[in-house]
LUMSE-949645 format. One record per residue (C-alpha): x, y, z. Coordinates in pm, whole numbers, plus 50000, padded with zeros to 5 digits. Each point is the difference from the previous one (the first is absolute). Layout:
XYZ ...
***
This chain:
396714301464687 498054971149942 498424990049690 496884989849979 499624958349916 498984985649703 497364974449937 502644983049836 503065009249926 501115008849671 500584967349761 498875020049641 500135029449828 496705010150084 500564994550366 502895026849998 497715026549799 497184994550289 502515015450240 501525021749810 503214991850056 502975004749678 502894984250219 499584970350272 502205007450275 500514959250008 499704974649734 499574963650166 500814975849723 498244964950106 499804965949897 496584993750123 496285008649915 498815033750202 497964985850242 499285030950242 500674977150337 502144999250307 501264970449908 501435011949626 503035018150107 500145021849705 496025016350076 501595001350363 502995017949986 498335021049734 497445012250231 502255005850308 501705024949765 497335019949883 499264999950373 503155014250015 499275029649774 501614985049651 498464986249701 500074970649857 499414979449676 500294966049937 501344976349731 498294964250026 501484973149794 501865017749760 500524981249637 504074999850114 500954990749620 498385034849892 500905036050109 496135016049981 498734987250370 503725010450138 499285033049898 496215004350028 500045029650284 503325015049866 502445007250283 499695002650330 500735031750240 501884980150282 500974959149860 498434968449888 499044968050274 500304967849818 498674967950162 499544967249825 497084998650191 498694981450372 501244968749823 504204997049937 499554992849592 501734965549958 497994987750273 496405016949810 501094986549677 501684966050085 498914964650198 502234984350248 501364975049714 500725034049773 497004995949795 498025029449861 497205007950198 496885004349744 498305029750214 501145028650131 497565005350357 501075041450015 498735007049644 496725009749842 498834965149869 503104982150122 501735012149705 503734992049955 501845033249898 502525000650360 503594997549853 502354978250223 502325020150180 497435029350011 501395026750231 503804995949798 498175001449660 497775028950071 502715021250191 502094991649626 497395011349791 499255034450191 503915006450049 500235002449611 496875018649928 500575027250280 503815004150077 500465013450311 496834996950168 500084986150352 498854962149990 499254985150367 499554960949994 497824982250307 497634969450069 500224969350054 502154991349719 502555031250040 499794992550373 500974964350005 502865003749720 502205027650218 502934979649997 501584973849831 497414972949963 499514962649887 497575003049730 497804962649942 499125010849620 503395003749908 501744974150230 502425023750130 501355031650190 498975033049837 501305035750126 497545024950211 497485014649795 501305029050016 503134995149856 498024984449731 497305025349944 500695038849930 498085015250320 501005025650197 498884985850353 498464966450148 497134996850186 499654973450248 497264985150229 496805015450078 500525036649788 497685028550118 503185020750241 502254990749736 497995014949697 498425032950161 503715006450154 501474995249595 497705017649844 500025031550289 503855001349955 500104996249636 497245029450006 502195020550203 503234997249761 501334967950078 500974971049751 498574968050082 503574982949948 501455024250220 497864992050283 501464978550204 498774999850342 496404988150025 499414964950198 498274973349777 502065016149674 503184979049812 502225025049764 503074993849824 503195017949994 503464995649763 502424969750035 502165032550017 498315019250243 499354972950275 504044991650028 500475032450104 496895004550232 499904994150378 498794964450075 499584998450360 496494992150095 499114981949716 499764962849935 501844988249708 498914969249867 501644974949736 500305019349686 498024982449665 502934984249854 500944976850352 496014997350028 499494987849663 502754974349975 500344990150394 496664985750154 501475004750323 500255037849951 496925000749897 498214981450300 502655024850191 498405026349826 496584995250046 500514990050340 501555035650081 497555024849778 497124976550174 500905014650366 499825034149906 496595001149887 498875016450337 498945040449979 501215001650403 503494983349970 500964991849596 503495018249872 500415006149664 500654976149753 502415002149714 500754975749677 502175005549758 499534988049623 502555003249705 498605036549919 497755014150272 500184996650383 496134993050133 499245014750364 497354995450153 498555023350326 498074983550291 496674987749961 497695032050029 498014999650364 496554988050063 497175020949912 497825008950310 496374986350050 499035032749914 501904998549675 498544971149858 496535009850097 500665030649842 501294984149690 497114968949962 497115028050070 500725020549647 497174998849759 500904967349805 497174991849790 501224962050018 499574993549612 501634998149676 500385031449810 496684997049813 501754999149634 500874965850026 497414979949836 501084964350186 499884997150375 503964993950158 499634969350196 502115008350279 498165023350108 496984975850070 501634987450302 500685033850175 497805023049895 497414998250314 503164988450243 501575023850249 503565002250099 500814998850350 503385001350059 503274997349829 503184979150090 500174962350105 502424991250282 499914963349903 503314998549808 499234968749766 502664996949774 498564993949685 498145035650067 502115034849905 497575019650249 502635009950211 502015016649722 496645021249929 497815004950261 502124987850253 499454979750336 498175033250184 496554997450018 498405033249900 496144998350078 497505024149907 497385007950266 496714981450076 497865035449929 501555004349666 499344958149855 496675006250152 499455033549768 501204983349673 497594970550082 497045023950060 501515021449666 499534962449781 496844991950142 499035031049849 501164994549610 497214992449763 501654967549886 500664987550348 498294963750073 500745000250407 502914979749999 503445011150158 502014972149777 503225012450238 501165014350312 503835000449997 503195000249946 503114981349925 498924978350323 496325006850063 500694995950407 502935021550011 497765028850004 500635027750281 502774975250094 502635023750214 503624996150159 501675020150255 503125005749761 498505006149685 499785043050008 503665004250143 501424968149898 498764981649762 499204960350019 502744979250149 502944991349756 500834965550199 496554986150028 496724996049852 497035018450147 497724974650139 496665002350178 501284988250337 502835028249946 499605018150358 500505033849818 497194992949698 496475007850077 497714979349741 496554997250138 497334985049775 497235013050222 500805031349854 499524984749672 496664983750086 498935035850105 500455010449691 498244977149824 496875002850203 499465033149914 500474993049631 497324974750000 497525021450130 500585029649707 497014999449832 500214987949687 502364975550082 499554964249986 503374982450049 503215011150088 502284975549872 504004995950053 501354986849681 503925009250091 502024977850168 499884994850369 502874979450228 498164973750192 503094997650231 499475036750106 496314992850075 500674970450246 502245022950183 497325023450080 497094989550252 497515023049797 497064971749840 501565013749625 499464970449840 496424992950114 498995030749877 502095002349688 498754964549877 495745017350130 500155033049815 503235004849772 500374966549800 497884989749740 500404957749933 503744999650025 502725014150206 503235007949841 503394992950193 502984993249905 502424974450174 502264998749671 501204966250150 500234978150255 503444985850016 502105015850263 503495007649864 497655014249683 498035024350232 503055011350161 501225010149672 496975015149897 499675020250342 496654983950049 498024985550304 500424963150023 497474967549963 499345001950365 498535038149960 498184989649709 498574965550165 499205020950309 498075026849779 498374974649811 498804982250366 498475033950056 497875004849690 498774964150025 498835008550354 497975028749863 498654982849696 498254973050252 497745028050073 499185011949616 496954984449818 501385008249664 503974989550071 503025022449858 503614985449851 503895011150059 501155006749640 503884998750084 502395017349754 502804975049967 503705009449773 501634974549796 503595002449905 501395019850303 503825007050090 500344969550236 497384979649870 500904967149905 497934972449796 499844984450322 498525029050166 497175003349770 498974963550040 499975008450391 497565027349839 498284979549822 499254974850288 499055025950236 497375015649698 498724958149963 499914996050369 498325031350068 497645004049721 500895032049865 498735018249710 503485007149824 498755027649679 501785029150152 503694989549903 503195022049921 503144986249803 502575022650154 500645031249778 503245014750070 499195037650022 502615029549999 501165007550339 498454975950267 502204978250229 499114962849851 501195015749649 502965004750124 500704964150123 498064986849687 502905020649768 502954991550263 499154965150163 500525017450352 498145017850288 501665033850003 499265005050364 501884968950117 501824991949627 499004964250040 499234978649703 496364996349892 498904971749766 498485021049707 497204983749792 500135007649637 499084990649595 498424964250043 500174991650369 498155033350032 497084985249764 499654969950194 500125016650311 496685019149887 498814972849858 499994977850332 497845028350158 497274991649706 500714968050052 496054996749970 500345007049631 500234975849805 502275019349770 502454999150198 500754961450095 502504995549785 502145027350181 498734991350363 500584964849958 504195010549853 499945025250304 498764971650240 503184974449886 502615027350056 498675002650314 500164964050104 496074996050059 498444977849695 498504985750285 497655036049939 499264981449638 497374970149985 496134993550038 499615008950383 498235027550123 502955021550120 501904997349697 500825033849785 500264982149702 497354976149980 500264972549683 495954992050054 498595030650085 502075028549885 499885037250144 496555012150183 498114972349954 501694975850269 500505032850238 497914989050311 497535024850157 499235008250347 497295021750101 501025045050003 503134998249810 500855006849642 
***
């Protein structure tokens, strides 16, 4: 039987003696704020399960150096779910040059209380105040740390999470199957490290036990003592865990470390359009649990956005989507955005402004394949647009949005998410005209990441002639606009493949072109994505080539030549511009980078729509 949802789900004391309730069937133990939204996975899952009939409390934030928030709801009927949070913790608490970040964006107030290494240090902590209560471990963090992994903060190769942490099962990807099928088993007599069968779940097993067990149909990957002393078995590694991250076709996969053996099951299978509608249409109230005094800035951003879809079959390298979500598109329908939009449009602190409609990949929405329900997406190519089998039709898109303009009460519908420009010029529908009319505000977001071509190969990105022919589009549109609108390109710094000499190409093409440069990334090698792995190794560990890897000062100046604007930083564009053999780049002329008379922005030239 179902139980009856919450207004918000448990965080205090008083919460649990509103329902009634003296045991939670589920304690979630989370590193972030409770911020009752879709997009905070801990309110998410939480509500899918007390869909599901059980109840559940959560722990937000726990003081991790104390015992009282640990045990605040006593012990729980079924297990504990620990997350870090929607953010992995180093990444939340450190810059990409390992500095301490001075806000946290998931907290009430920004406040800094997230320990590093969140899900491992929470799992610790409730191990030795409740022996022998089932801990499951998920999100992003537990997700991307399954196996053997390079770790940035550390500068080397740690073991799977959970051979580090003392849980009972890992949860990976997207969690709703996995949890409900956990906790229904584990209601029914089962022990959550016993269970062993469910698709999107890693368990362990005994160094012992797996000698003697029958291997066949499982992948067996470099164990973590070749991985962590061989970069070659580890880019062999990766390469072979990467190609079975497909629900349709992946095999298990099995790594051994000095005292556990970590396997992990196929990815669990897309939900159903009916599924996610099902799951975005409970009765969020899309706020903070009201006894936080200070607002928690991330959920600014979100709060009046609407998730379309889930999945990105783009494959960039520096992004682990395809270890999470994966490279199937799973869409909810048109009826069900349009309900949510006319739900917001309804709140008392709505203005009539839809900051987001997306996903991953705003125009990958409703985006279909032929093989993608028997057999999943192709493991020797990348889904394209001009794939014969894909369907990708923007018109539907545009439909879409037409109708959510007219909701009353709504003013603009804006799409804030990424969107692939190269998909777009595939596809006769007039997107672009009518994204740049109705759905941008002054600037429109992309991200070619670079333009050099050896660079974007690595990266898995379009090329400069997609973005050039993109950009020839929007300036055709914006001769017809009275008030003009700019490209703000997102450009990375500091790439696997990127030489000094690349980012002067950069550079040029940003002088040249008159781009607005703010939006810049330095690289940040996260767990589990494929440029990681050839930042750690030196090699692509598809084709086990060598890649030039960027790092400690030629990183700096790398980032520093795309600000080469700032003033700040002439002293390291002008050093990166003599390694690369172009002082001729260093003068008084207009088209130098380093400019002795005028320094930075104030000898940039203008010319008339660009920033």
């Amino acid at each position: 039987m179902k139980l009856k949802q919450p207004g918000f789900i448990p965080l205090t004391i008083k919460d649990a003696e509103k329902y009634g309730i003296d045991q939670f069937d589920i304690i979630f133990v989370t590193g972030d704020a409770y911020v009752d939204h879709p997009s905070f996975a801990a309110a998410l899952l939480s509500r899918v399960l007390w869909d599901a009939g059980f109840s559940v409390a959560i722990i937000s934030r726990p003081d991790w150096k104390k015992n009282d928030d640990f045990t605040l709801f006593g012990k729980p009927a079924l297990f504990f779910a620990v997350s870090s949070g929607n953010v992995d913790s180093m990444v939340n608490n450190y810059t990409a040059n390992l500095k301490r970040r001075s806000e946290d964006v998931y907290a009430s107030g920004g406040e800094l209380k997230r320990p590093d290494r969140a899900c491992t240090v929470y799992t610790d902590r409730l191990h030795a105040l409740f022996p022998g209560v089932p801990v499951v471990i998920g999100g992003i963090e537990a997700s991307l740390r399954r196996f053997a992994h390079y770790d940035y903060w550390s500068d080397r190769v740690r073991q799977s999470i959970l051979a580090d942490a003392p849980a009972d099962i890992l949860v990976f990807g997207m969690g709703e199957r996995q949890i409900i099928d956990i906790a229904g088993r584990t209601k029914k007599g089962d022990t959550p490290r016993d269970i062993r069968d469910i698709a999107g779940t890693m368990y362990r097993v005994s160094v012992k036990e797996w000698r003697s067990a029958d291997k066949e149909g499982y992948v067996n990957i470099p164990d973590f003592s070749s991985v962590s002393s061989n970069k070659t078995a580890y880019a062999s590694a990766f390469a072979m865990h990467y190609q079975e991250q497909d629900p349709f076709r992946g095999r298990p996969v099995v790594q051994a470390h000095p005292k556990t053996v970590v396997i992990q099951n196929p990815p669990a299978k897309p939900l159903t359009s009916d599924e996610l509608d099902h799951i975005f249409e409970l009765p969020f109230t899309r706020k903070a649990h009201p006894s936080y005094q200070k607002p928690v800035p991330a959920l600014g951003p979100v709060q009046f956005s609407v998730t379309t879809h889930r999945g990105c079959f783009g494959g960039c390298t520096f992004c682990a989507l395809t270890h999470h979500q994966g490279r199937i598109i799973q869409s909810r329908s048109a009826a069900s955005i349009e309900r949510e939009v006319r739900t917001l449009s309804g709140m008392a602190d709505f203005k009539g402004i839809i900051h987001d409609i997306g996903g991953p990949t705003a125009n990958m929405w409703g985006a279909h394949c032929s093989r993608w329900e028997e057999a999943g997406a192709c493991p020797d190519r990348q889904c394209s647009a001009d794939c014969p089998g894909m369907h990708l039709s923007h018109e539907d898109q545009l439909q879409l949005l037409r109708k959510l303009r007219k909701i009353p009460g709504i003013k603009w519908v804006f799409i804030g998410s990424g969107i692939r420009y190269d998909l777009f010029l595939q596809d006769p529908a007039r997107y672009l005209e009518e994204l740049c009319t109705y759905h941008v505000s002054g600037h429109l977001k992309v991200a070619p990441e670079h333009i050099s071509a050896h660079v974007t190969s690595l990266m898995n990105k379009p090329g400069r002639e997609s973005f050039e022919e993109f950009r020839r589009e929007f300036d055709k549109i914006q001769e017809k606009k009275k008030k003009r609108q700019y490209i703000v390109p997102y450009f990375m710094s500091g790439h696997p493949g990127c030489t000094i000499a690349d980012m002067v190409e950069l550079a040029e093409y940003i002088r040249d072109n008159h781009l607005y440069t703010e939006q810049v990334q330095d690289f940040t090698p996260t767990p589990m994505s494929v440029s990681t792995c050839m930042y750690y190794t030196g090699l692509n560990p598809f084709s086990m080539e060598q890649v030039h890897v960027p790092k400690g000062h030629e990183k700096r100046i790398q980032r520093a030549i795309l600000h080469y604007r700032d003033p700040k930083n002439q002293n390291l564009v002008e050093e990166g511009l003599k390694i690369a053999g172009r002082t001729d780049l260093i003068g008084t002329g207009p088209d130098c980078l380093v400019n002795k008379k005028f320094p930075g922005s104030r000898w940039e030239p203008k010319k008339k729509g660009y920033r």
